[in-house]
C-alpha positions as CSV (number, residue, x, y, z in Angstrom):
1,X,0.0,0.0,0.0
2,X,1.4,3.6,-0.8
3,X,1.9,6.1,1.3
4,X,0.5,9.3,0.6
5,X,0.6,12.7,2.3
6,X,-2.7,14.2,3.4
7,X,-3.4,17.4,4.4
8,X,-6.8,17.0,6.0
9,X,-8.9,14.5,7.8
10,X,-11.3,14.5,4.9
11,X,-8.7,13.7,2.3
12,X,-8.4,10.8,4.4
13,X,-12.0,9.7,4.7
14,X,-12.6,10.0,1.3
15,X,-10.1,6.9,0.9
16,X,-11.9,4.6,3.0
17,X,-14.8,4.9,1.5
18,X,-15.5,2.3,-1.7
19,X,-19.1,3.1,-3.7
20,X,-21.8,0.2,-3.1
21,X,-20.5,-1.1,-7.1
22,X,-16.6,-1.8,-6.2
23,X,-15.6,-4.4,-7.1
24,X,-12.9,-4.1,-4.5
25,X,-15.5,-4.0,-1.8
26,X,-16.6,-7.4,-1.6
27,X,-12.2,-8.3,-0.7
28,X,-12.0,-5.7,1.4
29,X,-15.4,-7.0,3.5
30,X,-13.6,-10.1,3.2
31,X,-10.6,-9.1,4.9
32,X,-12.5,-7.2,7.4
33,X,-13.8,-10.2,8.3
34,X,-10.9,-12.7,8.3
35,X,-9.0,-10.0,10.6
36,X,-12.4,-10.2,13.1
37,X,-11.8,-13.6,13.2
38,X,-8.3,-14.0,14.0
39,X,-8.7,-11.2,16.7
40,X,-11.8,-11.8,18.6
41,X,-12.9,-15.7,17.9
42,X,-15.9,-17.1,18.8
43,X,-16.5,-18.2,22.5
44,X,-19.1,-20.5,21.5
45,X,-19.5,-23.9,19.1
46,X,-21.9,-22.7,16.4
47,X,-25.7,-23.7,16.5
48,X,-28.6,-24.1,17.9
49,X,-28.2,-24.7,21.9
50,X,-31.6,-25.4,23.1
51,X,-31.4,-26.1,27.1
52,X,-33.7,-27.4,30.0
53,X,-33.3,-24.8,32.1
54,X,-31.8,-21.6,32.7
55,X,-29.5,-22.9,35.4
56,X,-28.0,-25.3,33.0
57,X,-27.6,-23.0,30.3
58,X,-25.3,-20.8,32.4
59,X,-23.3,-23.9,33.3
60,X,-22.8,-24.5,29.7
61,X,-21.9,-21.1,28.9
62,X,-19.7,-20.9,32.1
63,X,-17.6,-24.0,30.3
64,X,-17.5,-22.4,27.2
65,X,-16.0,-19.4,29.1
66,X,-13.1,-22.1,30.6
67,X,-12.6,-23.9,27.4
């Protein structure tokens, strides 16, 4: 990635920002994505959980919490 030199915080905003019809924008989504991933993963297997009662879904999600 270059580096430029910007001379207001508006120059810099109008970088970020792709229009809806990018092609560019669906990768850089992506990438958001992948980088959400690796820096904040899910505490939880995916699914459906259904439980019996609320006492032993909060020891489930308490072992999730260990694990």
């Amino acid at each position: 990635m270059p580096v430029r030199k910007l001379h207001s915080l508006e120059q810099a905003e109008d970088l970020c920002w792709l229009d809806a019809d990018d092609p560019r924008l669906v990768h850089r989504i992506a990438a958001v994505w992948k980088l959400s991933r690796r820096l904040a993963p899910r505490r939880f297997p995916p699914g459906v959980h259904r439980h019996r009662s609320l006492e032993e879904a909060n020891r489930i999600a308490e072992e999730w919490d260990v694990a």
